[in-house]
C-alpha atoms as a printed R data frame, in Angstrom:
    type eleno elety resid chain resno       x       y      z
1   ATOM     1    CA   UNK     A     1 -11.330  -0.314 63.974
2   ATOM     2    CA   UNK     A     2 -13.693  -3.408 64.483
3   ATOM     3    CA   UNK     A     3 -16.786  -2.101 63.408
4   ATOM     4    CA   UNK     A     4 -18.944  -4.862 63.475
5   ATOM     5    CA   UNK     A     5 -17.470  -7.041 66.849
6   ATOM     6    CA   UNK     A     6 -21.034  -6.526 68.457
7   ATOM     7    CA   UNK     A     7 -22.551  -8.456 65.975
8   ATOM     8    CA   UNK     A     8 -19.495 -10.729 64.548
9   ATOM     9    CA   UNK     A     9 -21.686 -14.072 65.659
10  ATOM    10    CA   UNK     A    10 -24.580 -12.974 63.453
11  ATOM    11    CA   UNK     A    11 -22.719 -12.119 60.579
12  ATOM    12    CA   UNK     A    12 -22.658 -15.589 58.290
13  ATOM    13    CA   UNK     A    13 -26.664 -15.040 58.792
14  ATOM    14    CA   UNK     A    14 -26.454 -11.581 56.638
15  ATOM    15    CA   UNK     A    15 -23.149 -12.316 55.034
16  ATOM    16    CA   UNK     A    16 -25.282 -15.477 53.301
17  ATOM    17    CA   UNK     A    17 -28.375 -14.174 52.229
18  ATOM    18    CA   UNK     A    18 -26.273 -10.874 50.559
19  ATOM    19    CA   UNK     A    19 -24.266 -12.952 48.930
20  ATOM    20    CA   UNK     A    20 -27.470 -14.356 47.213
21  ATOM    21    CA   UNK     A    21 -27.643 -11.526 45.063
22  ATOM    22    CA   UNK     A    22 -24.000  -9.729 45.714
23  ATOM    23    CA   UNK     A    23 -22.219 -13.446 44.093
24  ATOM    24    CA   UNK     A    24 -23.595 -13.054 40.338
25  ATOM    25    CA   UNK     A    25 -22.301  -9.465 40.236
26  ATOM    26    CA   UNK     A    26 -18.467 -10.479 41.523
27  ATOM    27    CA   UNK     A    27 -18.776 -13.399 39.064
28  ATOM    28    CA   UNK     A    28 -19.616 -10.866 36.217
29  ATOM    29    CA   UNK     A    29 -16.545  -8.703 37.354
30  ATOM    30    CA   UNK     A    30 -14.130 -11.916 38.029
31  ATOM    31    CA   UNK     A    31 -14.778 -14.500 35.602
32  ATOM    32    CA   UNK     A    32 -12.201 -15.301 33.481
33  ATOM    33    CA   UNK     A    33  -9.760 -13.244 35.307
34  ATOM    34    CA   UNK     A    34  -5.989 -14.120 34.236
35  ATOM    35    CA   UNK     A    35  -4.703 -14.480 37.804
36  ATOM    36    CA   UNK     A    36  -1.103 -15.041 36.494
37  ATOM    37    CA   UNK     A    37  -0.288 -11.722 37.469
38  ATOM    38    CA   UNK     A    38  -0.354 -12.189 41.540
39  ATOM    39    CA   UNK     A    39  -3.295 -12.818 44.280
40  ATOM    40    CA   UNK     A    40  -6.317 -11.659 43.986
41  ATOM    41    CA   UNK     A    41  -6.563  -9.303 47.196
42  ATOM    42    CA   UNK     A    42 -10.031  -9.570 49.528
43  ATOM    43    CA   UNK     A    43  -9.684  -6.354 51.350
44  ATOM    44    CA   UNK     A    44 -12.412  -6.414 54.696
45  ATOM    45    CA   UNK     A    45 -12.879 -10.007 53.894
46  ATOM    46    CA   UNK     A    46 -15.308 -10.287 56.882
47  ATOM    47    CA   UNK     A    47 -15.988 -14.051 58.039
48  ATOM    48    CA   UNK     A    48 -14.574 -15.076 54.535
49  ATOM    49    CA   UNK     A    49 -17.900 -15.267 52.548
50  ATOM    50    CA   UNK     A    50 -16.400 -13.370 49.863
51  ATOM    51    CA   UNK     A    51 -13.307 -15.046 50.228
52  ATOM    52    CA   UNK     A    52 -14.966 -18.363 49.506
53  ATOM    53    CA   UNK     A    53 -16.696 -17.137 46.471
54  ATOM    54    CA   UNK     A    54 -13.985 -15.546 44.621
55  ATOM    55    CA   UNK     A    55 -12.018 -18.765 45.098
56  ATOM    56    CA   UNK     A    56 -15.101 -20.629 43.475
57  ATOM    57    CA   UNK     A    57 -15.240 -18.300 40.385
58  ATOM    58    CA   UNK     A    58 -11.266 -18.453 39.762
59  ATOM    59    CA   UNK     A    59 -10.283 -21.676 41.166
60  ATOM    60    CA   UNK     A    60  -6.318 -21.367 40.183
61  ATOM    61    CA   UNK     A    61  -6.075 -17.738 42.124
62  ATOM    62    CA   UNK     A    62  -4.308 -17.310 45.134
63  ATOM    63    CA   UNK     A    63  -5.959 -15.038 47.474
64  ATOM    64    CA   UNK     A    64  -4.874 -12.229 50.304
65  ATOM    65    CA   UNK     A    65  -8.010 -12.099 52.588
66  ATOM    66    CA   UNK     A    66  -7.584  -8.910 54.761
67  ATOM    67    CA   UNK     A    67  -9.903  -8.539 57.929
68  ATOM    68    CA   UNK     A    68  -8.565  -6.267 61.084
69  ATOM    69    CA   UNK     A    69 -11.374  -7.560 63.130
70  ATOM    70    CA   UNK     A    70 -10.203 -10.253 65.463
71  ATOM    71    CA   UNK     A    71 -13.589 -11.779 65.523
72  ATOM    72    CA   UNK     A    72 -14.488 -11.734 62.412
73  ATOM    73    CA   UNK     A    73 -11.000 -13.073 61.900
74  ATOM    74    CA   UNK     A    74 -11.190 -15.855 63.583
75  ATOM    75    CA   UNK     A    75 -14.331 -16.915 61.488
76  ATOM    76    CA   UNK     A    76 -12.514 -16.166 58.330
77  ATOM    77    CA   UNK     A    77  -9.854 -18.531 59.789
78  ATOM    78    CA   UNK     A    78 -11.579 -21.349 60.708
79  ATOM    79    CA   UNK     A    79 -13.909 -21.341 56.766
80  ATOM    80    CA   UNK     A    80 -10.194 -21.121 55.519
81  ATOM    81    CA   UNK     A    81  -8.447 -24.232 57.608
82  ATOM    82    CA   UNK     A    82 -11.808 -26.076 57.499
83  ATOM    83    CA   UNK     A    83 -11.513 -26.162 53.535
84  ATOM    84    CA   UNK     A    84  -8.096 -27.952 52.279
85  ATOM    85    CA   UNK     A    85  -8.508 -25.808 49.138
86  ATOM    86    CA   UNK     A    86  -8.657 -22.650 50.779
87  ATOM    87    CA   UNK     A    87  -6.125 -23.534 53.325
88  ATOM    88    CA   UNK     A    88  -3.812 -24.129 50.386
89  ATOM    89    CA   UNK     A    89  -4.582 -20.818 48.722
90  ATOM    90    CA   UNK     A    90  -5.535 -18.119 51.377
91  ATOM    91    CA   UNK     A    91  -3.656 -16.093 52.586
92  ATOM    92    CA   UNK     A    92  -5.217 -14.401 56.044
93  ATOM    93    CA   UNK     A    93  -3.670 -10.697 57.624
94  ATOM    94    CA   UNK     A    94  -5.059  -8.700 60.074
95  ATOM    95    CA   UNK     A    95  -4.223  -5.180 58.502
96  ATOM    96    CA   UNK     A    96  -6.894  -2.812 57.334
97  ATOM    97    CA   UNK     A    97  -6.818  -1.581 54.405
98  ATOM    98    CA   UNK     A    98  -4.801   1.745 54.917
99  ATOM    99    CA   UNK     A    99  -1.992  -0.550 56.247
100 ATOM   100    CA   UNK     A   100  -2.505  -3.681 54.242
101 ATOM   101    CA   UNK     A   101   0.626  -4.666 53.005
102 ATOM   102    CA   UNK     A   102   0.923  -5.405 49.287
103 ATOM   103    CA   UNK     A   103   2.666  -7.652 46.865
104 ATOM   104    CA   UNK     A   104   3.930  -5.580 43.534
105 ATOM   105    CA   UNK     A   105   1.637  -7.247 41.638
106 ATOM   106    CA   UNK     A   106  -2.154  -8.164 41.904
107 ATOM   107    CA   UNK     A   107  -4.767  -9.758 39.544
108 ATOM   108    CA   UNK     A   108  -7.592  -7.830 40.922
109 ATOM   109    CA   UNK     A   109  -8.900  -6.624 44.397
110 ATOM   110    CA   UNK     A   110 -12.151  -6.804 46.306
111 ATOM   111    CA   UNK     A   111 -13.467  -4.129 48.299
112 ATOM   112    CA   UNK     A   112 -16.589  -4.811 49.654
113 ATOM   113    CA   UNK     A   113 -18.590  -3.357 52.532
114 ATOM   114    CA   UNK     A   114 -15.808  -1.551 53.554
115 ATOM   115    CA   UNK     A   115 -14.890   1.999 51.059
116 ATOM   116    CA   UNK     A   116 -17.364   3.989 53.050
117 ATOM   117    CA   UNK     A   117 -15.496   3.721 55.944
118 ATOM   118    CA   UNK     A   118 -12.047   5.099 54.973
119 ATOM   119    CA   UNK     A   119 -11.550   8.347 54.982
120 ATOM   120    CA   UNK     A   120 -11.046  10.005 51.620
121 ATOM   121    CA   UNK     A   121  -7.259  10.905 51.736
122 ATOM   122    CA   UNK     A   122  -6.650   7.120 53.168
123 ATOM   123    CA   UNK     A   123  -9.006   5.849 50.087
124 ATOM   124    CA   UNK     A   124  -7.433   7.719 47.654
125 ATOM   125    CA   UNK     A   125  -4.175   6.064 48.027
126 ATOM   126    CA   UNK     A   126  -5.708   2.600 48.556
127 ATOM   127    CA   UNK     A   127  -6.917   3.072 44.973
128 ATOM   128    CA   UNK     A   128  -3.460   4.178 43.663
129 ATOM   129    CA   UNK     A   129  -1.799   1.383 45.704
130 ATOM   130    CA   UNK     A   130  -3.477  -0.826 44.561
131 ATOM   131    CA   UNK     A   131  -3.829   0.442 40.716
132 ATOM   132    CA   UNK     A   132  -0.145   0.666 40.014
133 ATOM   133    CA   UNK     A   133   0.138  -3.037 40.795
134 ATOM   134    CA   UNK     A   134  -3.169  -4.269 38.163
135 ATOM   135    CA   UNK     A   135  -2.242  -4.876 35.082
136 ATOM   136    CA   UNK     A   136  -4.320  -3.216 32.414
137 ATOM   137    CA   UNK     A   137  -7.970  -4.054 32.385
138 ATOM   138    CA   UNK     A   138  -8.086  -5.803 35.519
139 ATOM   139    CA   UNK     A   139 -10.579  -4.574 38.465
140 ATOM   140    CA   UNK     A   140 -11.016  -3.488 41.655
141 ATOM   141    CA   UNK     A   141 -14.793  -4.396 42.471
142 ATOM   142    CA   UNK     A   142 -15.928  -1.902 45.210
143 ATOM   143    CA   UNK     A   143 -19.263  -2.421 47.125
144 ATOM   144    CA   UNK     A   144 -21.167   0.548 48.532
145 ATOM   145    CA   UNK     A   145 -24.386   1.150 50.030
146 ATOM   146    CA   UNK     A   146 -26.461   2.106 47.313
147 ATOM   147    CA   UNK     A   147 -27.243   5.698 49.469
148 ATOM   148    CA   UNK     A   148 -25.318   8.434 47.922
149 ATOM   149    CA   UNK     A   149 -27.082  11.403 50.327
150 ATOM   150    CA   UNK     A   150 -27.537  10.989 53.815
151 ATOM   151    CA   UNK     A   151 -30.925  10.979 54.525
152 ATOM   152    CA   UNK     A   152 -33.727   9.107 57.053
153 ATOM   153    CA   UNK     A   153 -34.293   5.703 56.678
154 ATOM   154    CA   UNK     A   154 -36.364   4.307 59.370
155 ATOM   155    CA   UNK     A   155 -36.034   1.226 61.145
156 ATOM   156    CA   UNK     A   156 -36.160  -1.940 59.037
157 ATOM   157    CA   UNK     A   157 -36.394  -5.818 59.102
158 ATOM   158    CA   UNK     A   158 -33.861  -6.845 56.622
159 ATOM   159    CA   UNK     A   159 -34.077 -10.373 57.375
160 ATOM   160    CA   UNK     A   160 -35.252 -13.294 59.470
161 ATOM   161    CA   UNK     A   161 -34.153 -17.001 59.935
162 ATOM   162    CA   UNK     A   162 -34.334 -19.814 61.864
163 ATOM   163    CA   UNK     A   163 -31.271 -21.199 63.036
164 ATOM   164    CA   UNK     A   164 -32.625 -24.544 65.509
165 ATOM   165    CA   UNK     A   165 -34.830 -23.261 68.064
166 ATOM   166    CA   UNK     A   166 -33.965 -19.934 67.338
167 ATOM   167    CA   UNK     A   167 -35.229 -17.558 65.181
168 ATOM   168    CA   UNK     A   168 -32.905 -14.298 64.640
169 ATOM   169    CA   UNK     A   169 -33.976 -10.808 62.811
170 ATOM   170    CA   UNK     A   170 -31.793  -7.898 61.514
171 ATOM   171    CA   UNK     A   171 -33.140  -4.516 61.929
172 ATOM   172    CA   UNK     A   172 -31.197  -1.578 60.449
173 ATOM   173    CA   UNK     A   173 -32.147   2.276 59.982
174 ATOM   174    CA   UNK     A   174 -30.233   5.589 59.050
175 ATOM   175    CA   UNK     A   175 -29.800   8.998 59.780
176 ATOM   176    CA   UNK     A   176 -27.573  11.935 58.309
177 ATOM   177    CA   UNK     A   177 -24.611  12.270 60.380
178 ATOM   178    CA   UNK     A   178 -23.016  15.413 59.339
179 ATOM   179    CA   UNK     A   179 -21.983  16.549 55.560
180 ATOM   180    CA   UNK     A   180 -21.849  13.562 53.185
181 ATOM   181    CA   UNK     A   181 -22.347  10.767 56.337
182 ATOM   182    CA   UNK     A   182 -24.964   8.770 57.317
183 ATOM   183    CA   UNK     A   183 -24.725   6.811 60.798
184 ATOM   184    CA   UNK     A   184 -26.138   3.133 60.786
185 ATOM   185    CA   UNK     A   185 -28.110   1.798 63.590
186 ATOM   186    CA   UNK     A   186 -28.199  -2.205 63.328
187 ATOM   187    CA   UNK     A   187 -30.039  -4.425 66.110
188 ATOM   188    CA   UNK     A   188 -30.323  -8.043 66.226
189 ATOM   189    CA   UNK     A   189 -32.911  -9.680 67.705
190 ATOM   190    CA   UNK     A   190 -32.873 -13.238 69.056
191 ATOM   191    CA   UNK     A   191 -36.068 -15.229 69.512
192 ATOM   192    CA   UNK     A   192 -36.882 -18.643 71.174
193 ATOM   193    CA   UNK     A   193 -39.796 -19.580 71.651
194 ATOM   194    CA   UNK     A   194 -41.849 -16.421 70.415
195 ATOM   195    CA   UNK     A   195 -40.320 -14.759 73.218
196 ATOM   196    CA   UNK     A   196 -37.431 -12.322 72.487
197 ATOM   197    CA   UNK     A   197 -34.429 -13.253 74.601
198 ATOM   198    CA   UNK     A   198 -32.013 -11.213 73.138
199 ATOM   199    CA   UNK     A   199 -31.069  -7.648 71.321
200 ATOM   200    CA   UNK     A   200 -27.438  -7.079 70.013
201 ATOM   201    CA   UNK     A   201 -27.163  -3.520 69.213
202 ATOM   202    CA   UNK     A   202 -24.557  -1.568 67.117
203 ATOM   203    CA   UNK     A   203 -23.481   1.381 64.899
204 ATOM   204    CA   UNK     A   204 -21.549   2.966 62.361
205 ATOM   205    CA   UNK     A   205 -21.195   5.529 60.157
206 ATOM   206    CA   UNK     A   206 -20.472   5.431 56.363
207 ATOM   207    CA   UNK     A   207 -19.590   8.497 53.794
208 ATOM   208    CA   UNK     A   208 -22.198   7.807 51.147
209 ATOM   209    CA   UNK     A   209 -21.127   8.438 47.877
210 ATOM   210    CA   UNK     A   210 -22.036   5.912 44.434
211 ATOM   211    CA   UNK     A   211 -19.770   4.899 41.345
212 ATOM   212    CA   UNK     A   212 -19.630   8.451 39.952
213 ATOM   213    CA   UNK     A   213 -17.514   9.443 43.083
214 ATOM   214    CA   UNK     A   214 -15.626   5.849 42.867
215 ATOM   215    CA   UNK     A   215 -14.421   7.152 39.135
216 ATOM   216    CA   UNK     A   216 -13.569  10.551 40.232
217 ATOM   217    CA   UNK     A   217 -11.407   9.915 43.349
218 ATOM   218    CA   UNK     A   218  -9.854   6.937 41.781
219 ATOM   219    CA   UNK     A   219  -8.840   8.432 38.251
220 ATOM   220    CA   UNK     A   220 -10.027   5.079 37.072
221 ATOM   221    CA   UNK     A   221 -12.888   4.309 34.309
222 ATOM   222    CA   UNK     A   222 -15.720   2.816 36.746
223 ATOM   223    CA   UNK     A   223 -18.932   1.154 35.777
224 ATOM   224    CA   UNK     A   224 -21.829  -0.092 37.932
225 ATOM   225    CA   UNK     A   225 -23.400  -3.546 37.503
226 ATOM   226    CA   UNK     A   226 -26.411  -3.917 37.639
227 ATOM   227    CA   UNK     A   227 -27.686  -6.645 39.982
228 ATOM   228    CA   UNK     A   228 -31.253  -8.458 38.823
229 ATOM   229    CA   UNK     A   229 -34.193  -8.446 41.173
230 ATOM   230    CA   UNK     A   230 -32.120  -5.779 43.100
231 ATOM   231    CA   UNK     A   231 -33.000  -2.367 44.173
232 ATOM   232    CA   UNK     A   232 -29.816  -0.136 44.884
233 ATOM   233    CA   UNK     A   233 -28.704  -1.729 47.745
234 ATOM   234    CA   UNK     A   234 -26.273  -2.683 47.966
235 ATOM   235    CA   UNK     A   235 -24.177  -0.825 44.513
236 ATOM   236    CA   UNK     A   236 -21.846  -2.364 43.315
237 ATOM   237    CA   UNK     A   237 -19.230  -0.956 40.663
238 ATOM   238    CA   UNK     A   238 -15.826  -1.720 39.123
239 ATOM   239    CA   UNK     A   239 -12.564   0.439 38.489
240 ATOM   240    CA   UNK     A   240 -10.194  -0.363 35.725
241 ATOM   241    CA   UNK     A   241  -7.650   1.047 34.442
């Protein structure tokens, strides 16, 4: 499913400015990883944002950067061939996670902005596929959305920048959709001269649950970082064995 192909070209925009406070937290959870033990696997690796940082905190690893979305593919593909580093040590497929085909061993895995959208059966056996290949100690670090009840969340700027002549805004709000769900609404609004020219809409829905629920479902020992000058979104925990 290509959840976010409505809004794949403003992406990089959000992907950069999360990263901003998502990067200290993956460094906390990565750094000093022995990556002797096989890739490290990027699993809804998006336009490659995360795929670029992980290969900045462990610069020996060799990395398996999943994305099933052709267009955010294709942005993920050109930040890999653009780099010669990356080019040399990522590895892009197209599978989603349920299908993502695995080596028998891993050094860790990333899973971010994506858990909420699996369905539990298919999530539980992502986390046992990919925890009989870890070695001991080493971790799966899991993003969420820091809502663990549905519940109303009105619309919301969550950012604005200038790109040239441009300016572009993210607007996002939530509602409950259904029993442990909440349905996104995102809109993206394009600006040029004061005057909006443009509105990208799009939405999704996402089974809210926090680290608790990671630990249960996973039979893993899961802890949540804690991200400085962050509220709870988004949460962000980590699963070892």
């Amino acid at each position: 499913m290509d959840y976010y192909s409505p809004a794949a070209e403003f992406f990089d925009l959000v992907g950069h400015r999360h990263l901003a406070s998502s990067a200290p937290a993956l460094r906390a959870a990565l750094a000093g990883l022995d990556t002797a033990h096989g890739p490290v696997v990027d699993i809804g690796a998006g336009t490659g944002l995360v795929t670029a940082t992980i290969a900045g905190i462990l610069p020996s690893a060799r990395i398996i950067s999943a994305e099933p979305s052709p267009n955010m593919r294709a942005i993920l593909t050109s930040r890999v061939f653009a780099d010669p580093d990356l080019r040399e040590r990522v590895t892009v497929l197209p599978e989603p996670a349920q299908e993502l085909p695995l080596p028998d061993s891993i050094s860790a895995a990333v899973v971010f902005g994506v858990a909420g959208h699996i369905p539990r059966s298919e999530r539980l056996e992502l986390w046992r596929r990919l925890a009989e290949r870890l070695p001991p100690g080493a971790p799966v670090v899991v993003e969420l959305m820091g809502v663990d009840t549905p519940r109303s969340i009105p619309f919301v700027r969550m950012c604005r920048e200038t790109v040239g002549e441009q300016v572009y805004e993210w607007w996002i709000s939530g509602e409950p959709a259904g029993s442990g769900t909440m349905r996104w609404r995102t809109q993206w609004r394009v600006f040029r001269g004061g005057d909006l020219v443009r509105t990208v809409d799009d939405e999704y829905d996402w089974e809210t649950f926090g680290v608790e629920r990671l630990a249960e479902e996973s039979g893993l020992t899961a802890k949540r970082l804690v991200q400085a000058g962050r509220a709870a979104t988004p949460e962000i925990g980590v699963l070892v064995k």
